[in-house]
C-alpha positions as CSV (number, residue, x, y, z in Angstrom):
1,X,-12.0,-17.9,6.6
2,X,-10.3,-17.8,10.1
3,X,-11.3,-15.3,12.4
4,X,-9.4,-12.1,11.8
5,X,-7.2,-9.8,14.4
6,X,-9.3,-7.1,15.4
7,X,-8.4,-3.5,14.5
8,X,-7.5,-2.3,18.2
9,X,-10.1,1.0,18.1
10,X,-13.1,-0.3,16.4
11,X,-16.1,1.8,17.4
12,X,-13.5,5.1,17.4
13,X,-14.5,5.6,13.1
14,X,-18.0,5.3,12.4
15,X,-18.4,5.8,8.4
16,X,-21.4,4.5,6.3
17,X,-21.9,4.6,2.7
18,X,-23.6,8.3,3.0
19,X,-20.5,9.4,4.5
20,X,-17.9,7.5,2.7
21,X,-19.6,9.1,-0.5
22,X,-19.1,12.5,1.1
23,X,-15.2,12.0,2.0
24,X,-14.3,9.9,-0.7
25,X,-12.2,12.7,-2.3
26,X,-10.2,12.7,1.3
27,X,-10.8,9.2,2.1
28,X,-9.1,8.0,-1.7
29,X,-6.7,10.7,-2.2
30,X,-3.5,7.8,-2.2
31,X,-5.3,5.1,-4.4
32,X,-7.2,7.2,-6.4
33,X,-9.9,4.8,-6.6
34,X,-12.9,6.2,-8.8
35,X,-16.0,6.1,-6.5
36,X,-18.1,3.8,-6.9
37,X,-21.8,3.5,-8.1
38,X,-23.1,0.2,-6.1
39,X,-24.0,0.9,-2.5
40,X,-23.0,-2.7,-1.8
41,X,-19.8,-1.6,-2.7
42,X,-20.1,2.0,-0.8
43,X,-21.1,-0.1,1.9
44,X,-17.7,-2.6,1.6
45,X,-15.8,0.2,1.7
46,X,-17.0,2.0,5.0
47,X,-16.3,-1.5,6.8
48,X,-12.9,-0.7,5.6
49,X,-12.5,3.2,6.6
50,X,-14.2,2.0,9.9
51,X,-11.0,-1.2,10.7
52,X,-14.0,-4.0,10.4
53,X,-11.2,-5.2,7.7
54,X,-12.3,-9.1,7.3
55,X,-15.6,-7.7,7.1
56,X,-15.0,-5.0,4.1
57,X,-13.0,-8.3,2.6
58,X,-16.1,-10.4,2.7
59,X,-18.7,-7.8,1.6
60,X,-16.0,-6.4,-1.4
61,X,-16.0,-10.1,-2.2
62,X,-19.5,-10.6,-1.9
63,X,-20.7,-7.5,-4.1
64,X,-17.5,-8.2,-7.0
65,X,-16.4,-6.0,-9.7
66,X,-15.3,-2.7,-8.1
67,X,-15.8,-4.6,-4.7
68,X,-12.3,-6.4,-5.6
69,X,-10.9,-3.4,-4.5
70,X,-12.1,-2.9,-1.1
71,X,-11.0,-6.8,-0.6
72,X,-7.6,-6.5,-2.0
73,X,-6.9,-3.1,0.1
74,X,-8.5,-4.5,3.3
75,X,-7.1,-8.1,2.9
76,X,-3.5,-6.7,2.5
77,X,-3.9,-3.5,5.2
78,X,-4.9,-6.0,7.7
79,X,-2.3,-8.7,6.6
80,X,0.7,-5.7,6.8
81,X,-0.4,-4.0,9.8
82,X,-2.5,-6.8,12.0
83,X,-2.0,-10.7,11.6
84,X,0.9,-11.7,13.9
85,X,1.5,-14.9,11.8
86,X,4.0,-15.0,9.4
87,X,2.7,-18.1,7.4
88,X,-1.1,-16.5,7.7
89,X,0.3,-13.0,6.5
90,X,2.1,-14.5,3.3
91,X,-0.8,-16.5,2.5
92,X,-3.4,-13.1,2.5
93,X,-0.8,-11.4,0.1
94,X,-1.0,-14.0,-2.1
95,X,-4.6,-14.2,-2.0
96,X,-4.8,-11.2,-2.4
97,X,-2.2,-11.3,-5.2
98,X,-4.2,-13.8,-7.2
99,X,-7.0,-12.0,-6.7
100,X,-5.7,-8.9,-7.8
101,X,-4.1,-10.8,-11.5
102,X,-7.1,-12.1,-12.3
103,X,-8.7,-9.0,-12.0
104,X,-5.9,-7.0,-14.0
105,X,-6.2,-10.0,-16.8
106,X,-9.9,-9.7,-16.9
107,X,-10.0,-5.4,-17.1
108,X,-6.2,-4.6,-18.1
109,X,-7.5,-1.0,-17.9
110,X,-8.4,-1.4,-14.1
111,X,-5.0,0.5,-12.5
112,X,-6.7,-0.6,-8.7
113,X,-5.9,-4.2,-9.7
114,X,-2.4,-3.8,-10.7
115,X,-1.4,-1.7,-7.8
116,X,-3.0,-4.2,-5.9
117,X,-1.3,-6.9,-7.6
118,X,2.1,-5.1,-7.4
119,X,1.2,-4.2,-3.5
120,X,0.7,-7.6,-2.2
121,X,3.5,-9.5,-4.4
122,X,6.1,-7.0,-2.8
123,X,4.6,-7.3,0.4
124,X,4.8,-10.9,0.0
125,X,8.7,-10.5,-1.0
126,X,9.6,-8.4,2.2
127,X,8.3,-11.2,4.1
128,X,10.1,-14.5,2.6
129,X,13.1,-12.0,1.5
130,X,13.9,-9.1,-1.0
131,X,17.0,-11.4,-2.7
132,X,15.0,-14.7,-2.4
133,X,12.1,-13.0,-4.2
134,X,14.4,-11.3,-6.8
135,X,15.6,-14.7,-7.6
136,X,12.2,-16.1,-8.3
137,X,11.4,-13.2,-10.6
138,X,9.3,-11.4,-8.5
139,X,10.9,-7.8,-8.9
140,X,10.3,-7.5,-12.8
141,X,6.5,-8.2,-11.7
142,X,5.9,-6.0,-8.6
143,X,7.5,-3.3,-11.3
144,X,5.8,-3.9,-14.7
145,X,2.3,-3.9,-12.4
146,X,3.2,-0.5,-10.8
147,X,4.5,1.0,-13.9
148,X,0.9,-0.1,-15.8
149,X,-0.8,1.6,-12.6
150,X,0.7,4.6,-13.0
151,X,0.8,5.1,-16.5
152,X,-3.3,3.9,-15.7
153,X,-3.7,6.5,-13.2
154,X,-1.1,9.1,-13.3
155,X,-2.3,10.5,-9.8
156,X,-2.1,6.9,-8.0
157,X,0.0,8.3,-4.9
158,X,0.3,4.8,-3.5
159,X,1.2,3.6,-6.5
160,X,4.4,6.0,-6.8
161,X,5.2,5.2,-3.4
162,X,5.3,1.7,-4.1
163,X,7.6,2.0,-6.9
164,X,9.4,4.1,-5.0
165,X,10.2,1.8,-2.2
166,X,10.7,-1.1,-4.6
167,X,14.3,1.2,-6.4
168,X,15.2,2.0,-2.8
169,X,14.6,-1.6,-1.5
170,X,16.5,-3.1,-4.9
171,X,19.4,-1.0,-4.2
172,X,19.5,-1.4,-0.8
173,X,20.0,-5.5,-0.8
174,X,21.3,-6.1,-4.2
175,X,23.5,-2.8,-5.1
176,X,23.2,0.2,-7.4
177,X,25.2,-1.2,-10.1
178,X,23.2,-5.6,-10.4
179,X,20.2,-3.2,-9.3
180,X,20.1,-1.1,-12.4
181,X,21.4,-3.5,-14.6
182,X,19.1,-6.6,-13.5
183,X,16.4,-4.8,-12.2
184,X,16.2,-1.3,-13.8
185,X,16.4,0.4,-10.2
186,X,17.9,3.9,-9.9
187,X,18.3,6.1,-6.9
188,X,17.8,9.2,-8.8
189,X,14.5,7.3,-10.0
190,X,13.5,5.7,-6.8
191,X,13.4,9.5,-4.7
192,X,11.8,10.9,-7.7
193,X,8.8,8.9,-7.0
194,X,8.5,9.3,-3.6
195,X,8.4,13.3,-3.8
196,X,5.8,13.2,-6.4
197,X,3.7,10.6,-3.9
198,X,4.3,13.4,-1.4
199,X,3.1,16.3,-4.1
200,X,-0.3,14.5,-5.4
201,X,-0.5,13.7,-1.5
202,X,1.1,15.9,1.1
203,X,-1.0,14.6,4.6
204,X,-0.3,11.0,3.6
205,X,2.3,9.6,6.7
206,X,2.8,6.7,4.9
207,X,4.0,8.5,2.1
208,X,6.3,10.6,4.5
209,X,7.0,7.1,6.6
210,X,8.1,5.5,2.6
211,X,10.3,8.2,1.6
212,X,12.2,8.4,4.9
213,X,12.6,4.6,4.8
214,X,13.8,5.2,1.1
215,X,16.2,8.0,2.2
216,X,18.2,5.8,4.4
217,X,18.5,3.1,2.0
218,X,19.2,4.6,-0.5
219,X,21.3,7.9,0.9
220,X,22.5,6.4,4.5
221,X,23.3,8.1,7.6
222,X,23.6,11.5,5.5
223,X,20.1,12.1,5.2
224,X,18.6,10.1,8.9
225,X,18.1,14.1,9.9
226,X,15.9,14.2,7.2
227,X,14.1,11.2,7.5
228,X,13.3,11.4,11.2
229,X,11.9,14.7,9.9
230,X,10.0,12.8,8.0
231,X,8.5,10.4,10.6
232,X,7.9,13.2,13.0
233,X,5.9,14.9,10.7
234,X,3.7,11.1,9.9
235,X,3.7,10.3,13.7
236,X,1.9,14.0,13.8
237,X,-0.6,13.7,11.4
238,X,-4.2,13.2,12.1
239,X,-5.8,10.0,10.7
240,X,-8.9,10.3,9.3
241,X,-9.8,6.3,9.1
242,X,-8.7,3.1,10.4
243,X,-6.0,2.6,8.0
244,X,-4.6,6.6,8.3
245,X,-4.9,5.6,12.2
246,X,-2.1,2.4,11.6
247,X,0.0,4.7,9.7
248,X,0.6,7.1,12.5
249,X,0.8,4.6,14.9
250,X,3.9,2.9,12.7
251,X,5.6,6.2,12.6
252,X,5.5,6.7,16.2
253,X,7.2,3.0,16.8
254,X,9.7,4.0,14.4
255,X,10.5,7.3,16.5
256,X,10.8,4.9,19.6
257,X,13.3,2.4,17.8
């Protein structure tokens, strides 16, 4: 595995597997991931909380089963947020993509690896191109994995913000009309989600970051009011981890653009 970016304030979160434990209700309030019993796996995931992402990747790895998770969120946080190369990114979300079936076909009960699944393939489509991904079939399978997530885990925040962004994005390059007949995206659908995202989670920015994303594609210039609102309120938020701490920071370079 090639050497990883470095998160750029490593040393500023300092979580172990005592404290992860003792926040995970804060710490896992967006993917609703049930905690875990293995302290190799506790362990995994306060690497991740902490930015030591190709570290949590290797340990999740390393300890399996539940430790899937903690590779799939750290592998595709880091690959969103971190690698500057383009070829390097899509390959992690398709790793991690893989990964993330296998695991789904193995446990089709385990709502983490769907999301994951879902996550990383749509991740994966930003990056080589909403319509070019549409046209490979990609779509129907970043939404039939989300929908199984959240019919999984009805309180999967991420999960509805996700699905969310995947109507809004839908509509946005193919049209409401191809987009709801092709793809089953609808706008009234597509906002419904993210407010509900918002409701199970209100202190999540990139829940707030999402919706206002979704607003403007989906509403236009009638609702950029709003949705500056929106990323004032994520840019203001106080992260509690590594990951919370890129959120912010995204918001705050969107209020700059």
């Amino acid at each position: 595995m090639a050497k990883w970016t470095a998160f750029p304030h490593l040393g500023e979160y300092t979580f172990d597997a005592k404290s992860v434990k003792k926040h995970w209700a804060r710490l896992h309030t967006g993917d609703a991931e049930p905690l875990p019993a293995d302290t190799a796996v506790l362990e995994a995931w306060a690497l991740f909380h902490n930015g030591e992402f190709q570290k949590a990747a290797e340990a999740g790895l390393k300890a399996g089963g539940a430790g899937l998770s903690v590779a799939n969120k750290a592998t595709c946080i880091y690959a969103n947020y971190l690698e500057k190369k383009e070829k390097t990114k899509l390959d992690l979300f398709m790793e991690a993509a893989q990964r993330a079936e296998a695991a789904a076909a193995a446990d089709p009960k385990n709502a983490s690896a769907w999301y994951w699944q879902a996550y990383a393939l749509g991740r994966y489509s930003q990056g080589i191109s909403v319509a070019k991904a549409l046209a490979q079939g990609l779509g129907s399978k970043v939404k039939d994995a989300l929908e199984k997530a959240i019919k999984l885990e009805p309180r999967h925040a991420d999960a509805h913000i996700a699905l969310g962004a995947f109507h809004a994005e839908v509509i946005d390059k193919v049209g409401s009309l191809i987009g709801g007949m092709t793809y089953g995206a609808k706008k009234d659908t597509g906002l419904k989600l993210f407010q509900e995202a918002i409701k199970i989670h209100p202190g999540s920015a990139i829940a707030m970051i999402e919706y206002a994303n979704g607003l403007v594609m989906l509403e236009g210039d009638k609702r950029m009011k709003e949705a500056t609102k929106l990323y004032e309120q994520a840019a203001a938020t106080k992260p509690f981890d590594a990951m919370e701490r890129l959120d912010v920071e995204l918001a705050k370079v969107e209020l700059q653009d």
